[in-house]
N, C-alpha and C positions, 0 to 999 in steps of 0.2 A: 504494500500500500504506500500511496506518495501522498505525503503531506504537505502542502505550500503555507507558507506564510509570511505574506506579503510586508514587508516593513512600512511604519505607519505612514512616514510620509512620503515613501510612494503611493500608497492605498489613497492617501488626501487629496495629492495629483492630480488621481487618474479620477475619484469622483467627484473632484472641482471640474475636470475637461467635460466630463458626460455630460454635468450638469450646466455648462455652458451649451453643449451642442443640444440637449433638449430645450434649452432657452431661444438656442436660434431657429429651430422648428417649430414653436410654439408662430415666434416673431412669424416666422416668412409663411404660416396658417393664412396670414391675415394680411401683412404684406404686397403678397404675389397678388393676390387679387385687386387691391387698391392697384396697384404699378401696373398691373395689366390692363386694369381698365382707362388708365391716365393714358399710356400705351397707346390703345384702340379710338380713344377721343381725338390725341393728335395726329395718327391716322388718318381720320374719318375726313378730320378738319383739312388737314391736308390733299385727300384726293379731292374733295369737293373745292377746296382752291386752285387745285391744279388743274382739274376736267377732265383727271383718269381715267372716266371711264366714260367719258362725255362720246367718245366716237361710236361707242355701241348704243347710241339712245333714237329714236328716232328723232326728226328734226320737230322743232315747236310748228303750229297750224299757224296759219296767216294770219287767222285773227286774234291768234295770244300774242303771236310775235308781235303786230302791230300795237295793240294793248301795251304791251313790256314798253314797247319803244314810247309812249302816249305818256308813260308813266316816268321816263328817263330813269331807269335801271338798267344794272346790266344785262347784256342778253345771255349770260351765261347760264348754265343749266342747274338748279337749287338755288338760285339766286336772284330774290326777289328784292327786300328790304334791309337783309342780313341780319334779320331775327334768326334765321337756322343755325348760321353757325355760332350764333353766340350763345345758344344753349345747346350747345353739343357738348354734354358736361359729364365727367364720373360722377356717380353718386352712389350715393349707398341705397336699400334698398330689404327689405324685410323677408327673410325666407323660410321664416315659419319657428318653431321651437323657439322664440325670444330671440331669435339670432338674424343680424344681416349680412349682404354681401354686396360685393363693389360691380356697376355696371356702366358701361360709357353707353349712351346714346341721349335723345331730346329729351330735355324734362318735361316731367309730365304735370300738364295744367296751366303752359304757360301760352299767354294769346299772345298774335302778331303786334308788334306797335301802330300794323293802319291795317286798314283794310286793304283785301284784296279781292273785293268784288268786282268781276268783268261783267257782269250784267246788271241790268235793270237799276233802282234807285237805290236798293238796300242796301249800305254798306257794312257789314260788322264783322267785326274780326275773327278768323277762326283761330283755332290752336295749334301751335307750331307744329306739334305730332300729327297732327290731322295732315299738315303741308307736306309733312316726313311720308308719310302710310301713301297718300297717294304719289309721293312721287316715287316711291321705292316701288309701289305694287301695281299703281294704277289704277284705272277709272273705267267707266263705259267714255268715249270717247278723248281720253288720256292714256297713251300710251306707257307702261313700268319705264323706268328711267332710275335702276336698282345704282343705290350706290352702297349702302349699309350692309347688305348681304356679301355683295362682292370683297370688300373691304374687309367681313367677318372672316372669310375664306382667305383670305393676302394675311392678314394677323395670325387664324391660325395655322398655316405653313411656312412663316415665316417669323413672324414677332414673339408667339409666345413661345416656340423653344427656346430664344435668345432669352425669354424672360425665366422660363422656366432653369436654365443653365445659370442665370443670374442668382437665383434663390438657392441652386445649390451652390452653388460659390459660396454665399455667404455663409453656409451653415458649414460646407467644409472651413474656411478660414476660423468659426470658430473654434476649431478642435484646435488645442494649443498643449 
């Protein structure tokens, strides 16, 4: 029979290091999701500045273009009054058991600053999610014009293993 017995203060060491690297797996629990979602927001913001994927869209009808142009906005595509991209926000988010978690897209509940009524006399404002759903999915006579989907797809083949490599980084450096 082999007996070990480990001297105290390597024994204190080794369960000082554990107890760090349990500390930084607790941390990057909670972490990775917040940074992923910040991640995915500048993303989002970014292809819809850039028009990433504006070549797969179909072209605006003659009379929203004309509209847009009535209105002197850009004519670029999700871009109306630049209420979209300014709630393109991480947030946190409820998911059940007393617990939340981190999500990047539009908040929800927030209205346009004007109105964007093309027709008739009624002008009121809808909700910027409402502007997001139809231009991500579409309408009866609104063509999908997907940017969040595609974007989700480029994040995760691309973004979150970098992040997810990033969180174990950090949990390996803490082993000391």
């Amino acid at each position: 029979m082999i007996y070990v017995s480990p001297v105290a203060n390597d024994l204190s060491k080794i369960l000082f290091a554990v107890a760090k690297v349990e500390s930084a797996v607790e941390l990057q629990k909670t972490d990775i999701c917040y940074y992923a979602a910040v991640d995915f927001q500048h993303l989002v913001i970014a292809n819809l500045t850039n028009q990433k994927y504006a070549s797969s869209y179909a072209p605006y009808s003659e009379i929203y273009k004309d509209w847009k142009l009535k209105q002197k906005v850009e004519m670029k595509y999700w871009k109306l009054y630049g209420d979209l991209v300014q709630n393109i926000k991480a947030f946190k988010v409820p998911i059940g058991g007393g617990k939340s978690g981190w999500i990047a897209g539009v908040v929800p509940g927030v209205k346009a600053s004007k109105s964007s009524q093309m027709w008739g006399t009624a002008k009121r404002r809808i909700l910027i999610s409402t502007y997001a759903r139809r231009m991500e999915f579409g309408r009866k006579g609104q063509p999908p014009r997907p940017l969040f989907v595609p974007t989700k797809n480029e994040y995760s083949e691309d973004g979150f293993p970098k992040r997810g490599q990033k969180s174990l980084d950090k949990i390996k450096w803490s082993w000391s």
